[in-house]
C-alpha positions in Angstrom: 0.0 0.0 0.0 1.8 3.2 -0.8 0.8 6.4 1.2 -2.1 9.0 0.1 -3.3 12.0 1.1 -6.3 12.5 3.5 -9.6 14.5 4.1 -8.8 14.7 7.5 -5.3 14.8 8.5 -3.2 15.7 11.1 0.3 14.6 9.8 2.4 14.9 6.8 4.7 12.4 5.6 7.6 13.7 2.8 9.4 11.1 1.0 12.7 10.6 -0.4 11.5 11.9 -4.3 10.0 15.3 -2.2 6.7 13.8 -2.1 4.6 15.4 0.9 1.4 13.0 1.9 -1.2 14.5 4.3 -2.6 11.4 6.5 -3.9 10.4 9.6 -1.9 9.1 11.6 -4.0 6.3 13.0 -4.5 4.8 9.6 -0.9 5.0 9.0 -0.7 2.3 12.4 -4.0 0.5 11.6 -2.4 -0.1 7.9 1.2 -1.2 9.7 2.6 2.0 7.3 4.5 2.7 10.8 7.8 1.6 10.0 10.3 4.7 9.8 13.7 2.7 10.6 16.2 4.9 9.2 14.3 7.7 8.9 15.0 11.0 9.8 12.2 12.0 12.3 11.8 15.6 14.8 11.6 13.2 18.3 13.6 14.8 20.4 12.9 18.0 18.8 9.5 18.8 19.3 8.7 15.5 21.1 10.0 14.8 24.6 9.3 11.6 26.6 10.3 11.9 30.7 9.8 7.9 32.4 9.1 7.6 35.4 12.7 7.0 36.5 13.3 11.4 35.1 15.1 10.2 32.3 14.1 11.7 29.0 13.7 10.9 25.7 13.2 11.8 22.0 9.3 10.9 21.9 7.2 7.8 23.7 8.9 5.3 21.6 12.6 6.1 23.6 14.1 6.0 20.0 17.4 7.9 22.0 18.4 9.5 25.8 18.8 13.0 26.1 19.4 12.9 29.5 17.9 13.4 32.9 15.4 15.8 34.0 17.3 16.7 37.2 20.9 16.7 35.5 20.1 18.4 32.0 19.4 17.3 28.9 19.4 18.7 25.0 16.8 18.7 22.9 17.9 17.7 19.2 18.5 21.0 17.0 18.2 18.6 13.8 15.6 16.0 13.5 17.3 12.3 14.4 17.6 9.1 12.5 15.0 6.1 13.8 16.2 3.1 15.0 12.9 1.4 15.9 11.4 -1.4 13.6 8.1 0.5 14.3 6.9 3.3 15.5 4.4 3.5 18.2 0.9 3.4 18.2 1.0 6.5 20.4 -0.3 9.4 17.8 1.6 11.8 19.5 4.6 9.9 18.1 2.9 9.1 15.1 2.3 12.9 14.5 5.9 14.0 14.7 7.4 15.0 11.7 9.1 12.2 9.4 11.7 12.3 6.1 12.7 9.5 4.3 16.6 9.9 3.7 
């Protein structure tokens, strides 16, 4: 299945050959069109995960540490590379601005 735009969206997905896609993000889940790996992707940027341990990371999937809420911790200035075989199910992380590279 190859992505489309939306009615109702509330991401955008831009591909390697500049190709911006306006979806939902549950449907991109529900049609397992969640799989980023390699990726570049703004967690960490405008995304921010704190467990309940104070550590925090770039969005709910924990992709990568920034650091601890009590030591200090930088938030990404350029959007990371994913690591995960898929992202979450979480819409918040779903949401988060992706680029194929």
């Amino acid at each position: 299945m190859k992505f489309e735009n939306h009615q109702y969206y509330n991401c955008e997905i831009t591909t390697n050959d500049n190709q911006t896609y306006k979806v939902n993000a549950n449907w991109i889940h529900n049609q397992n069109l969640d799989n980023f790996q390699g990726w570049q992707c703004a967690a960490g940027q405008t995304r921010l995960n704190i467990d309940k341990d104070l550590n925090v990371w770039s969005g709910l999937c924990e992709n990568q540490k920034l650091g601890h809420a009590l030591d200090g911790f930088d938030v990404f200035d350029a959007p990371s590379i994913c690591n995960k075989p898929r992202c979450t199910g979480c819409t918040d992380d779903l949401l988060t601005a992706k680029r194929k590279i």
